[in-house]
C-alpha positions in Angstrom: -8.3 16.0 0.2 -9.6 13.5 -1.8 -11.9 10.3 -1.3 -12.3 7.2 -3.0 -14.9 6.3 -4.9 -16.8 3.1 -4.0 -17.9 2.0 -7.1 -14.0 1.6 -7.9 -14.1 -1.6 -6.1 -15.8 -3.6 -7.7 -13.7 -2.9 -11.1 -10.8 -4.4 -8.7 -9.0 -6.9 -10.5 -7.1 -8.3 -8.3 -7.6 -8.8 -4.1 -5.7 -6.9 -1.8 -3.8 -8.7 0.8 -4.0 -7.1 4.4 -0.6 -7.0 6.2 -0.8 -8.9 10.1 2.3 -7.5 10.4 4.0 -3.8 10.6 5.5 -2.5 7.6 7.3 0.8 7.1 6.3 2.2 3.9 9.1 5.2 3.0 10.3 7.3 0.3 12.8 5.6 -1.1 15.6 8.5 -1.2 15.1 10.2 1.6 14.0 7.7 4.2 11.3 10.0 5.0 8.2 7.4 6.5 5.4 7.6 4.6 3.1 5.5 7.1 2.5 1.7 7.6 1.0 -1.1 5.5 -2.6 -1.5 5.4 -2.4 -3.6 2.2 -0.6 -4.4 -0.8 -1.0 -6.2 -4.3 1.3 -5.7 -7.5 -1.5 -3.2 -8.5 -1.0 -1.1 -5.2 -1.1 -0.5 -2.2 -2.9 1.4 0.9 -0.9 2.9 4.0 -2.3 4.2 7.5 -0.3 7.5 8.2 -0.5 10.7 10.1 0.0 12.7 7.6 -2.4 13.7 4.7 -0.9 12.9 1.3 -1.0 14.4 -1.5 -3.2 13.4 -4.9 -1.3 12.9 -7.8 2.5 12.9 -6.3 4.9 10.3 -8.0 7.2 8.9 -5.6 9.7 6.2 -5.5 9.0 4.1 -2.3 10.5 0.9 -0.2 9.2 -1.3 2.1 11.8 -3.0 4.2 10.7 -6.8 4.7 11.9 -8.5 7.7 13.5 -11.1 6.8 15.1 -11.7 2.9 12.5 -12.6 0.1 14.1 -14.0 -2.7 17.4 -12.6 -1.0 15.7 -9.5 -1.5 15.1 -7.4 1.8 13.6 -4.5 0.4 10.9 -3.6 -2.4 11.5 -0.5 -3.8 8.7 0.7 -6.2 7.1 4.0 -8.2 4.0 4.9 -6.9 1.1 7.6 -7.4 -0.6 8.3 -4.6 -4.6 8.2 -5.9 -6.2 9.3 -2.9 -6.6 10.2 1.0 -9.2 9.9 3.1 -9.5 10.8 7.1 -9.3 7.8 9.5 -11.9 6.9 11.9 -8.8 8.1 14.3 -8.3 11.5 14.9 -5.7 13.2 12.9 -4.8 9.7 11.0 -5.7 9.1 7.2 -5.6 5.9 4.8 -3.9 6.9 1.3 -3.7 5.0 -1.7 -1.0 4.3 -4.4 -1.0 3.0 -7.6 2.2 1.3 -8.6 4.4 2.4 -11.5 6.4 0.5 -13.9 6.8 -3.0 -11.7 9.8 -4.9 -13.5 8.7 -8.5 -13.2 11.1 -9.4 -10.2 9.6 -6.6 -8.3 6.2 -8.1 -9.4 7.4 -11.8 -8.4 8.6 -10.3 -5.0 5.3 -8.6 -3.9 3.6 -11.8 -5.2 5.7 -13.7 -2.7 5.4 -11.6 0.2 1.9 -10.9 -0.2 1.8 -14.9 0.1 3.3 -15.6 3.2 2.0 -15.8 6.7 2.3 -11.7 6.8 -0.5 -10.8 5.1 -4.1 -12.4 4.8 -7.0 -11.7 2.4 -8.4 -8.5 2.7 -11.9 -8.8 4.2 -15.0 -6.4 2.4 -13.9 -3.8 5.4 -10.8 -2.5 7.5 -11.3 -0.5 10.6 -14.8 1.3 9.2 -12.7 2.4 5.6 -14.6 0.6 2.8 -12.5 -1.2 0.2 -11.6 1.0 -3.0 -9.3 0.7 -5.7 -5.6 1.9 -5.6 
């Protein structure tokens, strides 16, 4: 298992935005879950899940959105996952995944998600896990 390195965030370029709400993040084909939202930008994103993931995996992922974005209800994306790290809850961890080849509707569609009343501004720490680049 992997953890991320600190110093990464402060090479973020762009903020995270915190979900307030609950998001399924699964794999795409399978409709296995992967775990739930922590936060998201068109960069990446972090999820809270039970099981550890593993470095390096390319997968193709969706988050189904609760009501239609841009008559959208789903964003399906490639992602990397970059690292996983043990919760502060026993037997949870906090993975994160880079996101791969974002067409630019995909990229307008997180942009407007991320921008509603569902997510916030991520705040310099999240249940005791530091912020790090994903």
């Amino acid at each position: 298992m992997d953890t991320p390195n600190p110093s990464e965030s402060e090479r973020r370029k762009l903020p995270r935005k915190k979900a307030s709400s609950y998001f399924e993040v699964r794999v795409h084909d399978t409709n296995d879950l992967i775990g739930m939202l922590v936060d998201l930008n068109v960069q990446g994103l972090r999820v809270y899940t039970e099981k550890e993931i593993e470095i390096g995996h390319f997968q193709k992922l969706r988050i189904n959105l609760p009501k239609p974005v841009m008559n959208m209800t789903q964003i399906v994306f490639g992602a990397v996952s970059k690292w996983c790290c043990v919760a502060e809850e026993a037997g949870c961890h906090h993975a994160g995944f880079e996101l791969r080849n974002l067409s630019q509707v995909d990229r307008e569609l997180i942009e407007k998600v991320t921008s509603s009343h569902s997510f916030g501004e991520m705040k310099t720490k999240t249940a005791g896990i530091g912020i790090y680049k994903i």
